[in-house]
C-alpha positions in Angstrom: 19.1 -22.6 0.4 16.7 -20.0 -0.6 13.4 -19.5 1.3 10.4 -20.7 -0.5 7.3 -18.0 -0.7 3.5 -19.4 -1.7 1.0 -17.3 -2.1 -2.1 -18.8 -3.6 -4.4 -16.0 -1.9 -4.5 -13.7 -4.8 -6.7 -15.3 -6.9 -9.8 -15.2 -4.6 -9.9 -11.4 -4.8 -12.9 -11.7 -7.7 -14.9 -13.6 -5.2 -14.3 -11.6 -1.9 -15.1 -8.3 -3.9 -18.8 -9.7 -4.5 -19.1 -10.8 -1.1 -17.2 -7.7 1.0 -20.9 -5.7 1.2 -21.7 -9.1 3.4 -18.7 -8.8 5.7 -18.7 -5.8 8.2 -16.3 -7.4 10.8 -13.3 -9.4 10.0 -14.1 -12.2 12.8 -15.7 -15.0 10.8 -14.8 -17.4 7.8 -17.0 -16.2 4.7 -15.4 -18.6 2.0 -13.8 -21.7 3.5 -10.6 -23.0 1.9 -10.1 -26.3 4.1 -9.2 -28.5 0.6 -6.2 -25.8 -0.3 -5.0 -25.1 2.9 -4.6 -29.1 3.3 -2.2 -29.0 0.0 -1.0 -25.3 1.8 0.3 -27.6 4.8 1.4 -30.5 2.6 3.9 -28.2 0.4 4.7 -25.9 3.8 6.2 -29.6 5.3 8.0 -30.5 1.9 10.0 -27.2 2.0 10.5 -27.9 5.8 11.8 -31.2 5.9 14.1 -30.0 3.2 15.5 -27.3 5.3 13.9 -24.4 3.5 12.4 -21.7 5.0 8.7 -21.1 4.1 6.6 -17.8 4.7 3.0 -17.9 3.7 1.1 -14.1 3.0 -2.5 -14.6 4.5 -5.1 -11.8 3.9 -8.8 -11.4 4.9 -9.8 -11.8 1.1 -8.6 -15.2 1.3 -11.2 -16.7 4.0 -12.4 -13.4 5.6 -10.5 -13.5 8.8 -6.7 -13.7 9.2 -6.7 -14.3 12.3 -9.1 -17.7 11.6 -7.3 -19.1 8.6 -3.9 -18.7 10.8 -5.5 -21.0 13.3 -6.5 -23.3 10.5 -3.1 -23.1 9.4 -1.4 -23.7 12.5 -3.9 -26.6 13.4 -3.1 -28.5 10.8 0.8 -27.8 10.7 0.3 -29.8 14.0 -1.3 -32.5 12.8 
């Protein structure tokens, strides 16, 4: 089976351009995505059940912090 890539982050890079002046430091959420990452999780747990790898690209223009949405991300793969 082949792996299954999402990437729904690119189309948020209108938004984080307007708001990059705000952000100095990469350490806190400036758009939060709760909503999408739900449906993120939902499609991530398809694939897996199904036996299909899944990678997912997260970037700071996303939410503003990697390292924050991955703990969103892995929070709610945990349920």
């Amino acid at each position: 089976m082949f792996p299954f890539y999402l990437s729904p982050f690119y189309r948020i890079k209108r938004k984080y351009r307007k708001k990059k002046k705000k952000a100095v430091n990469w350490n806190k959420i400036i758009e939060p995505q709760q909503e999408e990452l739900e449906k993120i999780v939902d499609i991530t747990n398809y694939f897996s059940s199904k036996n299909i790898d899944v990678y997912l690209n997260v970037n700071n223009h996303y939410e503003g912090s990697v390292p924050l949405t991955i703990q969103k991300i892995q929070s709610l793969l945990k349920g």
